[in-house]
N, C-alpha and C positions, 0 to 999 in steps of 0.2 A: 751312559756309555762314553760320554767325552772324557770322564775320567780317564778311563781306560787307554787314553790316545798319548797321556800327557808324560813325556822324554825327559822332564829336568827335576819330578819332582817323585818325591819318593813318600808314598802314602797308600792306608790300608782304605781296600773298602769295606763295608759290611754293612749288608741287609738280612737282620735275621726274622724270619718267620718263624710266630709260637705255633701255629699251626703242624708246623712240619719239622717231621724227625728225621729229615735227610738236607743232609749240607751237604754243595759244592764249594771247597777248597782250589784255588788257587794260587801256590806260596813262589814261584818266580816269572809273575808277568812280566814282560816288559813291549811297549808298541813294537811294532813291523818296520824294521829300519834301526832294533838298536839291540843286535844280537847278546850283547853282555849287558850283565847285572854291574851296580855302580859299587860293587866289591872289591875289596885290597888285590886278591886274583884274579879280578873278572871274569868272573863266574860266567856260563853261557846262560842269556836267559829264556826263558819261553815264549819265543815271539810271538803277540796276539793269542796266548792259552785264555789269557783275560775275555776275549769277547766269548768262546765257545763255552768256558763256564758259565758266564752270566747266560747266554741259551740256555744251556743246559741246567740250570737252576729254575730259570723260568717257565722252561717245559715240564718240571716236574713241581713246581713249586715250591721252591726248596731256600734255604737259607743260601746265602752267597758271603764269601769270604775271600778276599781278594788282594795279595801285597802285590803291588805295583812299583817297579827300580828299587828294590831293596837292598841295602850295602851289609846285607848278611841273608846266613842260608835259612829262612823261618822256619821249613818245617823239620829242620833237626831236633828243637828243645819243644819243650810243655813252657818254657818261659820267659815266651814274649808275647806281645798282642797280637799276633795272626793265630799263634794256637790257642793264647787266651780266649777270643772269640767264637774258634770253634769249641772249643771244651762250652762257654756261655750258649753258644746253641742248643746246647741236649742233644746228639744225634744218636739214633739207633744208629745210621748210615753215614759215611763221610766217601764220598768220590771227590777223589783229588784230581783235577787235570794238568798235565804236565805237557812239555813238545820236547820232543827231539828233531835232530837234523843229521839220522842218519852218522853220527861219530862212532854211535859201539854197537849196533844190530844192522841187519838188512832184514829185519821184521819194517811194516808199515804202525802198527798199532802194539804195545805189548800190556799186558793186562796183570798186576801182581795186588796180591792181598797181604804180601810183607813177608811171607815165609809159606816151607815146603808145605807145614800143616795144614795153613790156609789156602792152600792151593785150588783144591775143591771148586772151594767160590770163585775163583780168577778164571777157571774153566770152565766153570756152569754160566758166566755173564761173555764169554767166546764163544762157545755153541750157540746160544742164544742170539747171539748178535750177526752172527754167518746167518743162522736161520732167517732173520730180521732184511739183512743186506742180499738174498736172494728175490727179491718180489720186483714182478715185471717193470715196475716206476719208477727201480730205484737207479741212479745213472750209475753207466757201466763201469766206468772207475772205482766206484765205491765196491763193487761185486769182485774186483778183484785185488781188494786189500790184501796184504800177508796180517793177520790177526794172529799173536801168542801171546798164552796165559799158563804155557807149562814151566813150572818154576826152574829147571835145567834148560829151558829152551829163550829163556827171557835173559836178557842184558842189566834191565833196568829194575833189582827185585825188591827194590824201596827197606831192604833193610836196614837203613839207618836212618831210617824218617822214622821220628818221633810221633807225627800225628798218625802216620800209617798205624805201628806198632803199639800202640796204644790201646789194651784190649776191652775197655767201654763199652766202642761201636766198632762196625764191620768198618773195613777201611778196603776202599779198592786206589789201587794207584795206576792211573794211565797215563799212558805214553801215546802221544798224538804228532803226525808227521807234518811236518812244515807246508810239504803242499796245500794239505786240510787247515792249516789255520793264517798264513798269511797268504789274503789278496794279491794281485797283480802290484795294483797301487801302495800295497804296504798297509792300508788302511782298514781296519777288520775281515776279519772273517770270509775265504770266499763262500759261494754257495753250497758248493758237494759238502765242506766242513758244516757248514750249520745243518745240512741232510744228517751227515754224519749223526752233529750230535741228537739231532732229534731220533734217529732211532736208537742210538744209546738212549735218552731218555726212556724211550716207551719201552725195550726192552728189561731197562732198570725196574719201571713202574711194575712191569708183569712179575716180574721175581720176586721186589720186595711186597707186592698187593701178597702173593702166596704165601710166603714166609712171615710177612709183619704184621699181614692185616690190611694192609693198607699202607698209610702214612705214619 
């Protein structure tokens, strides 16, 4: 996880499991405290998407994929080493985690599978996850997310992400709001964000157990 903290250096992570046919992709982390990518435009980057991935990899079990300060956009091409890695994992499933801060939607969360066709699936893991986010435990901020996964309804529809579009594996691309993933201190993850993602997880696990079999 210290990787994940580090400001001046720009490097991939990656843990793949042969076990598991589902990666977590994340192609623009950057720590809590350094809103842009170290890009010619400076890029905005996804403050702290890095720790809720690696959660969320490890709640499902899952391969992790991780560019951290990257002075280019990874997941536009098939070729560089962040997609290399994920292509080298074999995934039926690749959930991308991404942050926004609020520039182009007043959604909290928005859910795309890369196009209208795929849309289906970017709405069947919203229902699910509304269903998920209602249960008495869960804190009351989280219950009242704005969640969208309809493809005219979403800002963020990943159609020019190469890993998304990639017809392989299922691609889901989420969009994750700032308050969910940077702390107070700037330094991982707050709590509600890692609730977050663990019910993303378990809601994940229940769809693809139905549809894959399992893993």
């Amino acid at each position: 996880m210290d990787r994940l903290m580090t400001g001046d250096l720009t490097l991939l992570i990656v843990d793949l499991k042969k076990s598991s046919r589902v990666t977590v992709g994340v192609p623009h982390h950057t720590p809590g405290g350094r809103p842009f990518m170290p890009t010619p435009r400076r890029r905005p980057g996804d403050e702290n998407a890095g720790f809720l991935g690696r959660f969320l990899a490890e709640e499902m079990q899952a391969s992790f994929v991780c560019a951290c300060n990257y002075f280019f956009d990874p997941n536009k091409s098939l070729e560089n080493d962040y997609s290399r890695a994920i292509i080298r994992s074999d995934p039926r499933v690749l959930v991308e985690i991404h942050g926004h801060g609020y520039r182009n939607t007043e959604n909290d969360v928005e859910i795309s599978c890369g196009s209208k066709k795929e849309e289906v699936f970017a709405v069947q893991l919203m229902d699910q996850l509304w269903t998920g986010l209602k249960a008495d435990s869960i804190p009351a901020g989280l219950k009242e997310l704005k969640i969208e996964a309809r493809f005219d309804r979403i800002y963020f529809r990943a159609t020019r992400a190469a890993t998304i579009k990639k017809p392989a594996w299922r691609a889901y691309h989420i969009e994750i709001p700032q308050f969910l993933r940077v702390a107070e201190d700037g330094f991982g993850a707050p709590e509600e964000g890692k609730v977050f993602a663990k019910i993303l997880g378990d809601t994940l696990k229940k769809i693809l157990a139905f549809e894959f079999g399992g893993k």
